[in-house]
Every structure is written in C-alpha cells, then in structure tokens.
C-alpha positions in Angstrom: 87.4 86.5 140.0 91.3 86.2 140.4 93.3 87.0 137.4 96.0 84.0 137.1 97.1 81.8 133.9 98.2 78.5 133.3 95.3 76.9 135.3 93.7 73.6 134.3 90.1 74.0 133.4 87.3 71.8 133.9 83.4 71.6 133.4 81.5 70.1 135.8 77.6 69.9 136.7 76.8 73.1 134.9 80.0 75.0 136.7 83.5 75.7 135.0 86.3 75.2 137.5 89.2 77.1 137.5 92.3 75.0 139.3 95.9 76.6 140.4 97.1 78.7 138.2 100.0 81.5 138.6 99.7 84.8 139.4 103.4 86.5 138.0 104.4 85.9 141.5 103.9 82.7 142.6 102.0 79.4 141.8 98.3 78.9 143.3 96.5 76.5 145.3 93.1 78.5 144.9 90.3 76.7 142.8 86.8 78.6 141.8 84.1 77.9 140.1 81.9 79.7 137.4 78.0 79.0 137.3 77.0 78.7 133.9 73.4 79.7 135.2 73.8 83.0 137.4 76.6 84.1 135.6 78.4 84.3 139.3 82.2 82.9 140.2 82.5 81.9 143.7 85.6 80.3 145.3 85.9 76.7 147.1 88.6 74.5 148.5 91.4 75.3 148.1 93.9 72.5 146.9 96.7 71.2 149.7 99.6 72.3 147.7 99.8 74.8 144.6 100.1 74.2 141.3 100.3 75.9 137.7 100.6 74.4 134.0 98.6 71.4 135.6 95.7 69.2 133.7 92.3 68.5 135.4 90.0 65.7 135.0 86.4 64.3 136.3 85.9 60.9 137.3 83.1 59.4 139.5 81.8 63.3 140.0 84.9 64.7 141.3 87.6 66.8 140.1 91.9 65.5 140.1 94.3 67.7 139.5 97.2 66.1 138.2 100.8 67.6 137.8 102.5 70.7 138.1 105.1 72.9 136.7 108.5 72.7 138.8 111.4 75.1 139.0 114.4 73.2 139.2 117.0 75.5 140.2 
C-alpha cells in the first residue's frame, strides 16, 4: 500500500477504500481498496483528476468523491 494522507475513506461491500490523498509532493488520483477478508490492499481506477482533503460517499453501490483541497496562489 501507498503511504499518502488526507484521503477520504470509505467502506464498502466488505472492502475499505482509500481515495486521493497526498503524498508531501503532490496530490493523488490513485484509489485502493482493503479486503476486510484476506487482509490484502489492491489498487483500482484511478480517479480522472487528483484530489486530497476530499470526503467520499456511497450511494446506489458506488463510491463519489466530492471536493478537493486547492492552492490558490
């Protein structure tokens, strides 16, 4: 598993998802998943744009991602 913070965290259909995140470098668009049964992380889609200090949610069986944290220089 990838080392990163800030991600939103969500439990799904005995899996924990791991969404975006930041790695002291840059923001991610990486999401993974834990299996709560094997004990195993594997990685899936990734997400079309990165994103860190986001919120996740289930509705209907699938996962949103909603906001992001934005430098404004």
């Amino acid at each position: 598993m990838v080392t990163f913070v800030i991600s939103g965290i969500v439990s799904l259909e005995g899996y924990v998802y791991a969404v975006g995140g930041y790695d002291s470098s840059s923001q991610l668009r990486s999401v993974e998943r834990y299996c709560l049964a094997t004990d195993v992380w594997e990685f899936v889609a990734p997400m079309k744009s990165p994103r860190s200090a986001l919120s996740v949610a289930v509705l209907g069986g699938k996962l949103y991602a909603l906001g992001t944290y934005a430098l404004i220089i």
